[in-house]
C-alpha positions as CSV (number, residue, x, y, z in Angstrom):
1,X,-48.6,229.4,89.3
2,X,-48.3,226.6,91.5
3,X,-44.7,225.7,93.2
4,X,-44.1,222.7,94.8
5,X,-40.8,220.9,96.3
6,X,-41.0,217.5,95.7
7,X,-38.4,215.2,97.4
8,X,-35.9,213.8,94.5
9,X,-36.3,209.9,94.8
10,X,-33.1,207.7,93.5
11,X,-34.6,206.9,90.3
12,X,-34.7,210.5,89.4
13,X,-31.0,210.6,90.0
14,X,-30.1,211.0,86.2
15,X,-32.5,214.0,85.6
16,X,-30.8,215.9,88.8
17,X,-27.2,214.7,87.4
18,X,-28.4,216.7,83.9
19,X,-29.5,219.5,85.5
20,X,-26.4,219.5,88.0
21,X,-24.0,219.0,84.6
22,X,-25.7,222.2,82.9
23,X,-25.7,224.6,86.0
24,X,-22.1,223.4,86.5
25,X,-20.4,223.0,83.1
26,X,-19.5,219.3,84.3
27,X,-18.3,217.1,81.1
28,X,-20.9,214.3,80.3
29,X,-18.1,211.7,81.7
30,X,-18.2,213.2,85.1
31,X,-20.4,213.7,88.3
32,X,-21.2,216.5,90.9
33,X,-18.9,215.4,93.6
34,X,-21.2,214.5,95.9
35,X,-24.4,213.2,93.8
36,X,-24.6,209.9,95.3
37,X,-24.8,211.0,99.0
38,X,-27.9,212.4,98.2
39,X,-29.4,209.1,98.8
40,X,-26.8,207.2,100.8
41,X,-25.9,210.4,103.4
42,X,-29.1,211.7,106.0
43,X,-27.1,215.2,106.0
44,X,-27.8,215.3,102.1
45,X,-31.6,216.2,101.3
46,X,-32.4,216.7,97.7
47,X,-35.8,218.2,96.3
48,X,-36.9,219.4,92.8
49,X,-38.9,222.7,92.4
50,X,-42.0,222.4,90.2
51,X,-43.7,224.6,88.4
52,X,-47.3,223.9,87.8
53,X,-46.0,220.3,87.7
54,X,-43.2,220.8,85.6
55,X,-39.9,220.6,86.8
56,X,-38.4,224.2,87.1
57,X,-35.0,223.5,88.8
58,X,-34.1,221.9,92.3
59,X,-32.7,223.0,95.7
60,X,-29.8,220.8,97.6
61,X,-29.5,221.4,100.8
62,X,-27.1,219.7,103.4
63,X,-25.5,219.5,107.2
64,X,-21.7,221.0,106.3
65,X,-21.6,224.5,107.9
66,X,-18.8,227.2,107.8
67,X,-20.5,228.9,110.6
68,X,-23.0,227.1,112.3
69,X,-22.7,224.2,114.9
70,X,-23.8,220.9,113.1
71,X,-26.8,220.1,115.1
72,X,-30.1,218.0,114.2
73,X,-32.3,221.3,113.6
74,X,-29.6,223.7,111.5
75,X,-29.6,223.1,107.7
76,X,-28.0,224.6,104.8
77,X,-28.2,225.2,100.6
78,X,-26.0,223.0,98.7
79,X,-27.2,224.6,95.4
80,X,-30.5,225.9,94.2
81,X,-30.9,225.7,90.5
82,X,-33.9,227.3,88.2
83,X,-34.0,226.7,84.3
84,X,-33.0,229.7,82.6
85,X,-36.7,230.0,81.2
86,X,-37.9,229.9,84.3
87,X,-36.3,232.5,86.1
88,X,-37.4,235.6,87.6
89,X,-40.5,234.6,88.0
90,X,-40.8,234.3,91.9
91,X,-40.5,230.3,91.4
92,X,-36.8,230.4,94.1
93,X,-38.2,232.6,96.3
94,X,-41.5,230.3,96.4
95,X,-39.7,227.2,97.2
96,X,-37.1,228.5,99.5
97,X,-40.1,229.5,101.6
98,X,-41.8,226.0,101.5
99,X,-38.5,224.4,102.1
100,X,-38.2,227.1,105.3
101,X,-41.5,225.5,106.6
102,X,-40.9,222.2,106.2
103,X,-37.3,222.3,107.9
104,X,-37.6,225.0,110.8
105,X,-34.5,225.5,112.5
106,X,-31.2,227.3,111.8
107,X,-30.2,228.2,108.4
108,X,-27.0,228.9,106.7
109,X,-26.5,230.3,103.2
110,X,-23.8,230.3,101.0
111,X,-24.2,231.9,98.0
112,X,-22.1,230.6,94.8
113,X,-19.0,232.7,94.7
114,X,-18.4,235.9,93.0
115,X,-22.2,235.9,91.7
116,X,-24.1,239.1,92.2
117,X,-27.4,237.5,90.6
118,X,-27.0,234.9,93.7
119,X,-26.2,237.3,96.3
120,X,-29.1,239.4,95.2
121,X,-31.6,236.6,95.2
122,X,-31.1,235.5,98.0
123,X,-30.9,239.1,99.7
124,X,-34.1,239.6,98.4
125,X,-35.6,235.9,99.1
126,X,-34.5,236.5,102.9
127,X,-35.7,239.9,103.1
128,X,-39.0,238.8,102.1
129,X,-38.9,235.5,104.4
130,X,-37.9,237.5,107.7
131,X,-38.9,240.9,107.2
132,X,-34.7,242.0,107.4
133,X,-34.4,238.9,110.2
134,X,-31.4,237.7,109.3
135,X,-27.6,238.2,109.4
136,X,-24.8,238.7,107.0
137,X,-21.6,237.7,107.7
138,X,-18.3,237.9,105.5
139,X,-16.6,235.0,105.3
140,X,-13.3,233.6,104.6
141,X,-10.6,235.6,102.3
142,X,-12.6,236.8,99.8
143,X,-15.4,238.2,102.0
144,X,-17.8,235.7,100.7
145,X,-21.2,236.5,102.1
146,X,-22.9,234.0,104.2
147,X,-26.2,234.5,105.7
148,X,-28.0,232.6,108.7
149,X,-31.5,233.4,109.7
150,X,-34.1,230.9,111.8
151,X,-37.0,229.2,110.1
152,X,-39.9,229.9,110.8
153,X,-39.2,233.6,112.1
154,X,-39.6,234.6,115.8
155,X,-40.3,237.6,116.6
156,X,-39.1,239.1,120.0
157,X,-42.1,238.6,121.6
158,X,-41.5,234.8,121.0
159,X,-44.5,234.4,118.9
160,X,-43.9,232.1,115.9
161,X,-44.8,234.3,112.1
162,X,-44.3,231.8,108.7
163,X,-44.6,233.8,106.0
164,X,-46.8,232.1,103.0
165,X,-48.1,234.7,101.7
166,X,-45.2,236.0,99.0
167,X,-44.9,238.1,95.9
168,X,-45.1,236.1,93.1
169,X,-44.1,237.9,89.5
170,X,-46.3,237.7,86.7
171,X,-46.0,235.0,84.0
């Protein structure tokens, strides 16, 4: 299977809304707070995730950090989305690792709240990525995790390792 991330260009907007209202449980008659920045905002970057040319989800990422210093080379997840039919099928991961090479730097994630199917993909995602080369912190009162890593991985002999080669699940 093929996974591509393909930048989301503004007359794709209403496909991403859909998608956004779904994952969400938005009402038809409103919008993701902060759909529009995604092409009017340079700390908004919005791709969709295909799938052997389909679309298979999409993966928001932005420049607000809990953590983190907001600098030109640190990035984080807005939301990552996969079509239920599509899941668990190594499709995430995939795309998490191309959007990792295209946007090296520091990364933080924050994983939706009180999910234990998020906090365990992206565990595993990151695990995979870094080899166990990257941090959990609890955050705020709830003790939400929050993970930062560096993308592509240095190792500490300064030598730069980007991981393409993944496990993919079969179809």
């Amino acid at each position: 299977m093929e996974i591509i991330v393909e930048k989301i260009t503004e007359d794709k907007k209403q496909i991403l809304s859909q998608m956004l209202k779904e994952m969400k449980d938005i009402p038809d008659e409103e919008e993701y707070q902060h759909l529009d920045d995604y092409w009017t905002n340079a700390d908004y970057i919005p791709y969709f995730i295909l799938a052997d040319g389909e679309i298979a989800g999409f993966v928001l990422l932005d420049k607000y950090f809990w953590i983190l210093p907001k600098e030109k080379t640190n990035y984080g997840v807005a939301e990552i989305y996969i079509q239920p039919d599509m899941r668990r099928k190594g499709i995430a991961t995939a795309a998490m690792f191309r959007i990792f090479e295209l946007y090296p730097g520091n990364w933080e994630i924050r994983p939706l709240d009180g999910s234990a199917e998020a906090r365990a993909f992206w565990e595993h995602t990151l695990e995979m990525y870094t080899c166990g080369n990257y941090k959990t912190t609890c955050f705020g009162k709830y003790k939400r995790p929050l993970y930062t890593l560096q993308a592509p991985v240095i190792e500490k002999t300064g030598h730069e390792i980007i991981y393409r080669d993944f496990y993919m699940r079969p179809v």
